[in-house]
C-alpha positions as a Python dict, from the first residue, in 0.01 Angstrom:
ca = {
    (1, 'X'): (0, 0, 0),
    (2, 'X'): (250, 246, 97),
    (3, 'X'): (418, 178, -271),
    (4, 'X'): (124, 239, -427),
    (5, 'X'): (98, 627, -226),
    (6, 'X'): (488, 639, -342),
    (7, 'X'): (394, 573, -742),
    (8, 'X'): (83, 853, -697),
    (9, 'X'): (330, 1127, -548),
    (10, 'X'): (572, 1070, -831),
    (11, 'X'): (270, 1018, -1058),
    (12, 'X'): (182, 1380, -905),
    (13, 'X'): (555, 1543, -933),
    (14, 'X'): (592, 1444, -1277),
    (15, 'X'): (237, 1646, -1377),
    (16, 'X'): (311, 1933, -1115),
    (17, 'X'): (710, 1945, -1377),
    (18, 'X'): (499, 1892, -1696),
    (19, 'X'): (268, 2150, -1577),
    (20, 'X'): (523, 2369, -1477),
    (21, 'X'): (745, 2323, -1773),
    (22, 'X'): (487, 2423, -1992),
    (23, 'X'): (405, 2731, -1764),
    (24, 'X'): (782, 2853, -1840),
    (25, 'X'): (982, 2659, -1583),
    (26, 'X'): (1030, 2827, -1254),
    (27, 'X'): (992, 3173, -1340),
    (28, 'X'): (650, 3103, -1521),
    (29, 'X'): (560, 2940, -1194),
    (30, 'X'): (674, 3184, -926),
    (31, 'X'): (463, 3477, -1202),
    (32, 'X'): (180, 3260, -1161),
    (33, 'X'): (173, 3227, -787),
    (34, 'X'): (191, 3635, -740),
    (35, 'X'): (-118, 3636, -995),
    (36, 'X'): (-286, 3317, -737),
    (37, 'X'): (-221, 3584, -449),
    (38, 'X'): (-347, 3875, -653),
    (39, 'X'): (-674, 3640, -741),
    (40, 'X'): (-726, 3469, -388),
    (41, 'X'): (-1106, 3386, -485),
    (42, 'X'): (-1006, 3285, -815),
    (43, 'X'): (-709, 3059, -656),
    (44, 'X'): (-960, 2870, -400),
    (45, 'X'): (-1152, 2781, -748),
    (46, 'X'): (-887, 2647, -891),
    (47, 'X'): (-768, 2470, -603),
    (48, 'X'): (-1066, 2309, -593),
    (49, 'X'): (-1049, 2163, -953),
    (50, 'X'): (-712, 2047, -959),
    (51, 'X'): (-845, 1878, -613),
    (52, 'X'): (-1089, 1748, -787),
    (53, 'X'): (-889, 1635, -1090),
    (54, 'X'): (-656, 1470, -857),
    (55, 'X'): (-969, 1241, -700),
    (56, 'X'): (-1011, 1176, -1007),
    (57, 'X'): (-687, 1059, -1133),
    (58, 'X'): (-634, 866, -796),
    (59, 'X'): (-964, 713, -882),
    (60, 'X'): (-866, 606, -1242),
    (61, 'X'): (-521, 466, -1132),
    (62, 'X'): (-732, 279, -846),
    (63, 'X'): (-952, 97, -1143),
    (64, 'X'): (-662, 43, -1337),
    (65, 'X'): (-500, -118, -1074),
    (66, 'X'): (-799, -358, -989),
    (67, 'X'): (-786, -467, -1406),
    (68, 'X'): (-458, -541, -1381),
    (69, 'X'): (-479, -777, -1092),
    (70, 'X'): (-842, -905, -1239),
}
């Protein structure tokens, strides 16, 4: 079980790099945290989608986990 919370986190990392590799490495992300503070009501939205997205890709990995082991 704990293996499985270790291959979600780097499952996680690697989107969080992809995501912030295509928001212009560091300095795109760093930009886009001073516009999150700027936009606290908007941030708490999106916070709550990417939550949401995550539950979602934790429940997707969780089903393809029970095919592979059906």
């Amino acid at each position: 079980w704990e293996m499985k919370v270790k291959s979600r986190n780097i499952v996680e990392k690697q989107v969080q790099r992809k995501f912030i590799a295509s928001n212009g490495g560091f300095k795109g992300l760093i930009s886009m945290q001073q516009k999150n503070a700027a936009n606290k009501h908007y941030h708490k939205k999106t916070h709550s989608i990417l939550g949401f997205l995550r539950h979602a890709t934790f429940l997707a990995m969780d089903l393809e986990e029970k095919r592979h082991v059906m």
